[in-house]
C-alpha positions in Angstrom: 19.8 46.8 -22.4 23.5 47.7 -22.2 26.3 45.0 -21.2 29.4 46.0 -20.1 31.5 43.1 -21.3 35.1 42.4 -19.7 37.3 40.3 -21.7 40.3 38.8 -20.4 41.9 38.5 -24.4 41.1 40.7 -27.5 37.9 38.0 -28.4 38.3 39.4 -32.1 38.8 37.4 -34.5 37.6 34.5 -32.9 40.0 32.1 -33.6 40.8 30.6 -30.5 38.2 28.7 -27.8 38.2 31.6 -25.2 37.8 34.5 -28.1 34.8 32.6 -29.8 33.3 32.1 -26.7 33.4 35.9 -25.9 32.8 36.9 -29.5 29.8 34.7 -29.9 28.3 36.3 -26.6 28.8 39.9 -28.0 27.5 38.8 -31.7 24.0 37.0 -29.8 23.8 40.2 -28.0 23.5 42.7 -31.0 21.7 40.5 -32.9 19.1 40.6 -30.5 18.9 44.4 -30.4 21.3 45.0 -27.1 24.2 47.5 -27.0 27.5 45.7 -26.0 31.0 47.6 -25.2 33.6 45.3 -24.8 37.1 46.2 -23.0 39.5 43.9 -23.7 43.2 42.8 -22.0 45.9 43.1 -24.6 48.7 41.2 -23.1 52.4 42.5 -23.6 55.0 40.6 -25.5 52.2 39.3 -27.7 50.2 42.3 -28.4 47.2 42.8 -30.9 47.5 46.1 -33.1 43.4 47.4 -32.6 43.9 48.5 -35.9 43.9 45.3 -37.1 40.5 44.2 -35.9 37.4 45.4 -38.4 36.5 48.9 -38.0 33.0 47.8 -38.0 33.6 45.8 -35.4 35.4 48.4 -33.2 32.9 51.1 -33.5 29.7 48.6 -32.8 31.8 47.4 -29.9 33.3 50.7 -29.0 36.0 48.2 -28.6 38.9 49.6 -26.1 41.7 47.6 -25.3 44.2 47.9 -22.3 47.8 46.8 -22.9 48.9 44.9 -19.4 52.1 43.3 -18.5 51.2 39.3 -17.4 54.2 37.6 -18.3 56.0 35.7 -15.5 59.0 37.5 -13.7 61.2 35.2 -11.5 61.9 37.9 -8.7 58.0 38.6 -8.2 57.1 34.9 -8.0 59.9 34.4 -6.1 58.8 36.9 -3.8 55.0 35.6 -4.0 56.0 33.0 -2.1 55.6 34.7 1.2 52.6 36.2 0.7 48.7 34.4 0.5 48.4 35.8 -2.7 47.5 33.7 -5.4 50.1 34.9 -8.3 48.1 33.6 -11.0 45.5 36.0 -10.5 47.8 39.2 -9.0 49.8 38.9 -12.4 46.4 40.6 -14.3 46.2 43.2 -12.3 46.9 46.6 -14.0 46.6 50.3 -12.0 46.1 51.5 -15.6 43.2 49.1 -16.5 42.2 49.8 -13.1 41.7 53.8 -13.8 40.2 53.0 -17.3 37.1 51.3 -15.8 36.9 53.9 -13.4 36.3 56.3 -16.5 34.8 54.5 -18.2 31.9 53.5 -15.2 31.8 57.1 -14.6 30.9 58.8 -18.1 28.8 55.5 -19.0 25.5 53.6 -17.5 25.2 50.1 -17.8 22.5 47.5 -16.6 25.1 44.3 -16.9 28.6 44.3 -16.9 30.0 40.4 -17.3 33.4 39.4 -16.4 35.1 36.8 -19.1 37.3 34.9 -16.9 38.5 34.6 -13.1 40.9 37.2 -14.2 39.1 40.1 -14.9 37.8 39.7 -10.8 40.4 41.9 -9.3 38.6 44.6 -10.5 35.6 44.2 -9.0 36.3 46.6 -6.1 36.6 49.3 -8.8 33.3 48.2 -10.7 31.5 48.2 -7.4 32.3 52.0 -6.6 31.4 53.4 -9.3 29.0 51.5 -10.6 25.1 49.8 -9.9 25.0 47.4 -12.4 24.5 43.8 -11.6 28.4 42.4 -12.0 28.1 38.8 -13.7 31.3 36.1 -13.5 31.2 33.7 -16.7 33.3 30.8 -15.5 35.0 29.8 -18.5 36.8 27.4 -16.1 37.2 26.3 -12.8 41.1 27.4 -12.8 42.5 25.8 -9.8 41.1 22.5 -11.8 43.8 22.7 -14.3 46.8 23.6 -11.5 45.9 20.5 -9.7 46.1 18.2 -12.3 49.0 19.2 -14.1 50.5 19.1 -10.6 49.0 15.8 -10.4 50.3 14.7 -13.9 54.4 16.2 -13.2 56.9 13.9 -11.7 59.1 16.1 -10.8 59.2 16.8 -6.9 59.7 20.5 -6.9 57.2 21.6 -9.8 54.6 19.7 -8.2 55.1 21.2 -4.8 54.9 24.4 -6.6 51.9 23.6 -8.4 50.2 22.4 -5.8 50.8 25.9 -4.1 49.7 27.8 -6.7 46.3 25.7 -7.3 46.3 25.8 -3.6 45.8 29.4 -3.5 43.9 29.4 -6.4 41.3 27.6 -5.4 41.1 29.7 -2.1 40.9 32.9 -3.9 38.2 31.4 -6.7 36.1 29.9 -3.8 36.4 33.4 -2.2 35.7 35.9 -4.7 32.6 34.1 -6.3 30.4 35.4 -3.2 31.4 39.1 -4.4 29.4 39.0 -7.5 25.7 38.9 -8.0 25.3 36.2 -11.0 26.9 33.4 -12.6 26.8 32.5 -16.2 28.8 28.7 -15.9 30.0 27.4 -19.5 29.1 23.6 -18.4 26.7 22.0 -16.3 29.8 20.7 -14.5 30.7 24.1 -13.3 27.7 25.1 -12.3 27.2 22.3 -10.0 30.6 22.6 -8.6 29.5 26.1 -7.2 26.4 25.2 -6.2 28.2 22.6 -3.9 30.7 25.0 -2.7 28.2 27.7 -1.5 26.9 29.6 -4.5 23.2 30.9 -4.2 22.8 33.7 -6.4 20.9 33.3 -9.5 22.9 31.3 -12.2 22.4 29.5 -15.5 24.8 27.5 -17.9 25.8 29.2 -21.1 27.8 26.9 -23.1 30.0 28.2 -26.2 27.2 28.9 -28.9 28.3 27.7 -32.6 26.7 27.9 -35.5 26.8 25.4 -38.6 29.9 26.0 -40.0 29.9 26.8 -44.1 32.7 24.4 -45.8 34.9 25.9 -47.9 35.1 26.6 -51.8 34.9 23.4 -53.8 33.8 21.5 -50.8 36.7 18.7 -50.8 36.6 15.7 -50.0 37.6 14.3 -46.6 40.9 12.2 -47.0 40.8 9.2 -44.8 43.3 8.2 -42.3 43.9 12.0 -41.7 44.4 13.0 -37.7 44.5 16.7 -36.2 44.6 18.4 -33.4 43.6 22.5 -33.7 43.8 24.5 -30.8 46.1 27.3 -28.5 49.3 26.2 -28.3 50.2 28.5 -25.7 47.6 26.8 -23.1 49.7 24.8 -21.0 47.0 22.0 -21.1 47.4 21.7 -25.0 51.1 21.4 -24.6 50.8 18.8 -22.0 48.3 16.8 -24.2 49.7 17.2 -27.7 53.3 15.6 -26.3 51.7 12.8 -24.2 49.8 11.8 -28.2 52.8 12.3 -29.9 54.9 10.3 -27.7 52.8 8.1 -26.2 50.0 7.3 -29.1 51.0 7.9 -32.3 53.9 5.4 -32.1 51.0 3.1 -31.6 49.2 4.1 -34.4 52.0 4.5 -37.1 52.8 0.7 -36.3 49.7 -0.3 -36.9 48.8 2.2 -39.7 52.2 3.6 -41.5 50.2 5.7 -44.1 48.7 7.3 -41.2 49.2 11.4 -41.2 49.0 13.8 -38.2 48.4 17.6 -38.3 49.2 19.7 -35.6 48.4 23.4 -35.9 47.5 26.5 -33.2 48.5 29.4 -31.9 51.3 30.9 -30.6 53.2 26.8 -31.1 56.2 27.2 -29.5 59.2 25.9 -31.5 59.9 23.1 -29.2 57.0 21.0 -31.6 58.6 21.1 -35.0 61.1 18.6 -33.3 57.9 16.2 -33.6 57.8 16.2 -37.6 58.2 13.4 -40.0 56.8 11.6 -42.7 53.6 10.9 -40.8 53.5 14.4 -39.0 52.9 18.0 -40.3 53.6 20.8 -37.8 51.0 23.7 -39.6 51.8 26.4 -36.5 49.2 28.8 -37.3 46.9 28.5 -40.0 44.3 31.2 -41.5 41.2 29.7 -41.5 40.2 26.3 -38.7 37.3 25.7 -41.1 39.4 25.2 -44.0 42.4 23.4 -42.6 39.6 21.3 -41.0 37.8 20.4 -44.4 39.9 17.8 -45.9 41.0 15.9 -42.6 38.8 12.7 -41.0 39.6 13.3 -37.2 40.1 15.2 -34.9 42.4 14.2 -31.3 41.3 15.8 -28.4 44.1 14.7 -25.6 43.6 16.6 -22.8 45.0 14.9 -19.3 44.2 18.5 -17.6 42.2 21.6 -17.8 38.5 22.9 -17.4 35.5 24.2 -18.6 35.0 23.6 -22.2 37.1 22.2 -25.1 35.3 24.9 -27.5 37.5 23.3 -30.9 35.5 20.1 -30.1 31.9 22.1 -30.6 33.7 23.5 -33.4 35.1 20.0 -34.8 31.6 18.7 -34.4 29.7 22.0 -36.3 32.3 20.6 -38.9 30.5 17.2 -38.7 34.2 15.4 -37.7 35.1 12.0 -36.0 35.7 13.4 -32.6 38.4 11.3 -30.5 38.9 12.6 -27.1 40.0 11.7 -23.7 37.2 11.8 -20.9 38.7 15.1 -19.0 38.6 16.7 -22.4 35.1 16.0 -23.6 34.0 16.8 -19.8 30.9 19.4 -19.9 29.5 19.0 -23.4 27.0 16.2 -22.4 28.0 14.4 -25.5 27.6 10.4 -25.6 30.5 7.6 -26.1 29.6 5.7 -29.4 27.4 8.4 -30.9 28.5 11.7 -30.7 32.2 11.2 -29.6 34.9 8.4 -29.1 36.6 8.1 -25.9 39.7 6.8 -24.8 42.3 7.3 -21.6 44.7 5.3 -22.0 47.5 5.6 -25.1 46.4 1.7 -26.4 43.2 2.9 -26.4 42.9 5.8 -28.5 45.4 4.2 -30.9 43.1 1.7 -31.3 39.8 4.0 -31.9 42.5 5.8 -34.9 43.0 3.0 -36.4 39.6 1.8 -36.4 38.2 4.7 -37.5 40.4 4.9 -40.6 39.5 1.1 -41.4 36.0 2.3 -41.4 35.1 5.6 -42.7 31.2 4.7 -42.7 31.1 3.9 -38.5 33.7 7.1 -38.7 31.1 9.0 -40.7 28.1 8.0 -38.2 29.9 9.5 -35.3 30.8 13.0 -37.4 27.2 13.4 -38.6 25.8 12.4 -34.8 28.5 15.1 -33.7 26.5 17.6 -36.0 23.2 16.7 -35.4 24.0 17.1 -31.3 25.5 20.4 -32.1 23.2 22.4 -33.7 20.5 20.8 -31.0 22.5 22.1 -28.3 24.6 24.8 -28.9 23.0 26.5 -32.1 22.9 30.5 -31.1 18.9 29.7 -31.5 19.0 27.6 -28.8 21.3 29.1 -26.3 20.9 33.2 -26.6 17.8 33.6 -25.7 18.2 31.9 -22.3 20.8 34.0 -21.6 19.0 37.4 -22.3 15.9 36.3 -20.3 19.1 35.9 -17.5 20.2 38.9 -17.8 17.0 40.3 -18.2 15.9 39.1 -14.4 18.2 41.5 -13.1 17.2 44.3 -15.3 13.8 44.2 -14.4 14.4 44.5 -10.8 
C-alpha cells in the first residue's frame, strides 16, 4: 500500500505534539511494510533546513518540503474582514504547494493520501483532479474549539469580537469541508463523536497519538521531589494562555505553601516575554534537547490548558515517562484517562495548588498515579495496540 501523507509541519524530529503525532503515523506505517511519502509545510520566518533532518529519514520518506508564507499581515486581515473567508485557513494556502501536488499526483500513484491537520484542506480541489485515491482528514483538533474559548477566556471587548469572528468562520468552513473527503481518522473519541453529530457518515475510526515506552536516560537519576514542569510548544497560543494563568494565578499559591518548591518551564519557539517569570523557585529552560531527559529527574508535570482541542500529546508522553500528571479538565479531554488513578485534576488555581503541594508531601500517592499513568499508556496507546487498527482502516478502502 502507498500513503500519501500531508503534513501541515516538518513532523521530523518529533519533538513537538503535532510532529510526533505525524511521525509516529509514518514510523507504524513502514514498520508494517507500507511505503509512505510525506510532504511537509515548512513555514517562513521559522524555517527547517531539510538538510538537517536524517538522510535516512529523507530518502525512506522521499521527504519534500514546501516553504509557505503563514505569518499574519495586518493589511490582509484587515481586508479579510469583508469577505466569508475564514483567514485562519486562507493564510496556508500556497500557489506553489498547490503546483507541487499537482506534480507530484501526476508522476506518482497512491492508494491513501491523509491530510495532517484542517490546514492542509485547501488543497483538496487539487488532490481530487489529479488523483483517485481515497483522501483521509486526521483531525488533530476541532480548531474552531480553541478560537471560541480563548475568545471566551479574553476580556477585552475588541479581541473577543474578533475572535469570535474568526472561530465563527472557522467553524463554518470545518463543518463544511469535512463532507469533501472520503474518511476520517479522529485523534480522540471526543472528536469523533462531535462529527458524527454534525453530519459525518463516511467511514471513520479514532487514532490517538501512538507512544511507546520511553527509555530513561544514562544513569537513570533519581526523581527530585517537589519538582514541577510544564514541556510543550510555546508558540501554541493555548500553551501561552495556560502557562501565564499557572504562573500568575497558581504558583503564588504553591510557593506560599511550599517555598522550596521549583517550577521548570521549557518548549519551543518561548517567546521572550516568559523569562520575565524567573526566580528562585522558577527556571525558564526555553528549548531543551532531549523531553525525555529534561523529564527524568522532575516529579510532575502541569498540564494548564483553559483552551484548545484534540489531544495534549506531552501528557501521553509524560505518562510513557511514568510522571504525576496534574492537569486541568479541558486539557486531559480525549485521553479517557481516570481522576485519582491515572491523572489529577483541577480547574480552579486553589485547586491545583493544592494537588502540588500534596503530591510533594507524598511522593508514594505521587508515585501510584505516575505508574497507573504508565500502565494506562502502554494499554492504550502502545504502537501494538493502535497501528494495526489503523491499517485494517486504511485497508477498507484499498480493497474496494
Amino acid at each position: 500500500m502507498r500513503v500519501l501523507q500531508l503534513c501541515h509541519k516538518i513532523p521530523y524530529p518529533p519533538a513537538d505534539g503535532g510532529s510526533i503525532a505525524m511521525h509516529q503515523i509514518t514510523e507504524g506505517l513502514w514498520n508494517a511494510g507500507h511505503k509512505v511519502k510525506v510532504i511537509a509545510l515548512n513555514f517562513k520566518g521559522c524555517e527547517v533546513c531539510p538538510d538537517e533532518i536524517p538522510e535516512n529519514y529523507r530518502k525512506k520518506a522521499d521527504f519534500e518540503a514546501q516553504t509557505i508564507d503563514t505569518r499574519i499581515k495586518p493589511w490582509q486581515a484587515f481586508l479579510n474582514l469583508f469577505s466569508k473567508k475564514s483567514y485562519n485557513v486562507a493564510r496556508f494556502y500556497s500557489k506553489a504547494m498547490e503546483q507541487r501536488l499537482e506534480l507530484v499526483l501526476r508522476e506518482d500513484d497512491f492508494d491513501i493520501i491523509q491530510m495532517e491537520g484542517l490546514y492542509l484542506t485547501p488543497y483538496i480541489a487539487v488532490i481530487r483532479k489529479f488523483s483517485p485515491a481515497k483522501l483521509l482528514y486526521r483531525s488533530h483538533n476541532i480548531e474552531h474549539f480553541i478560537w471560541e474559548r480563548m475568545a471566551g477566556a479574553t476580556s477585552n471587548p475588541l479581541k473577543k469580537w474578533y475572535l469570535r469572528l474568526l472561530a465563527k468562520r472557522l467553524k463554518k468552513y470545518e463543518m463544511e469541508v469535512i463532507h469533501q473527503v472520503d474518511g476520517l481518522v479522529a485523534i480522540s473519541p471526543i472528536d469523533l463523536d462531535f462529527f458524527r453529530k454534525n453530519g459525518f457518515g463516511h467511514p471513520a475510526i479514532v487514532v490517538p497519538v501512538t507512544m511507546p515506552r520511553l527509555v530513561q536516560p544514562a544513569g537513570n537519576p533519581e526523581v527530585k521531589t517537589g519538582t514541577v514542569f510544564h514541556l510543550g510548544s510555546m508558540d501554541w497560543r493555548p500553551n501561552q494562555e495556560g502557562i501565564e494563568w499557572f504562573l500568575e494565578k497558581v504558583w503564588p499559591l504553591v510557593i506560599k505553601q511550599a517555598p522550596d518548591m521549583k517550577f521548570f518551564l521549557a518548549g519551543k519557539r518561548l517567546p521572550p516575554k516568559y523569562f520575565r517569570y524567573a526566580s528562585n523557585n522558577v527556571v525558564v529552560a526555553g528549548e531543551v534537547p532531549s523531553a525525555v531527559d529534561f523529564m527524568a529527574d522532575k516529579q510532575i508535570m502541569v498540564v494548564p490548558l483553559l483552551s484548545g482541542g484534540g489531544m495534549r500529546v506531552k501528557i501521553i508522553e509524560g505518562m510513557a515517562a511514568a510522571k504525576t500528571i496534574i492537569s486541568t479538565t479541558i486539557g486531559a479531554e480525549g485521553i479517557g484517562c481516570e481522576d485519582g488513578r491515572q491523572i489529577l485534576l483541577a480547574d480552579k488555581p486553589a485547586d491545583m495548588a493544592r494537588l502540588i503541594v500534596e503530591c510533594r508531601n507524598d511522593p508514594a500517592m505521587a508515585a501510584s498515579i505516575g505508574n497507573g499513568s504508565l500502565d494506562f499508556v502502554q494499554k492504550h496507546y502502545s504502537p501494538e495496540a493502535v497501528m494495526p487498527r489503523l491499517i485494517k482502516f486504511y485497508q477498507g478502502f484499498y480493497n474496494d
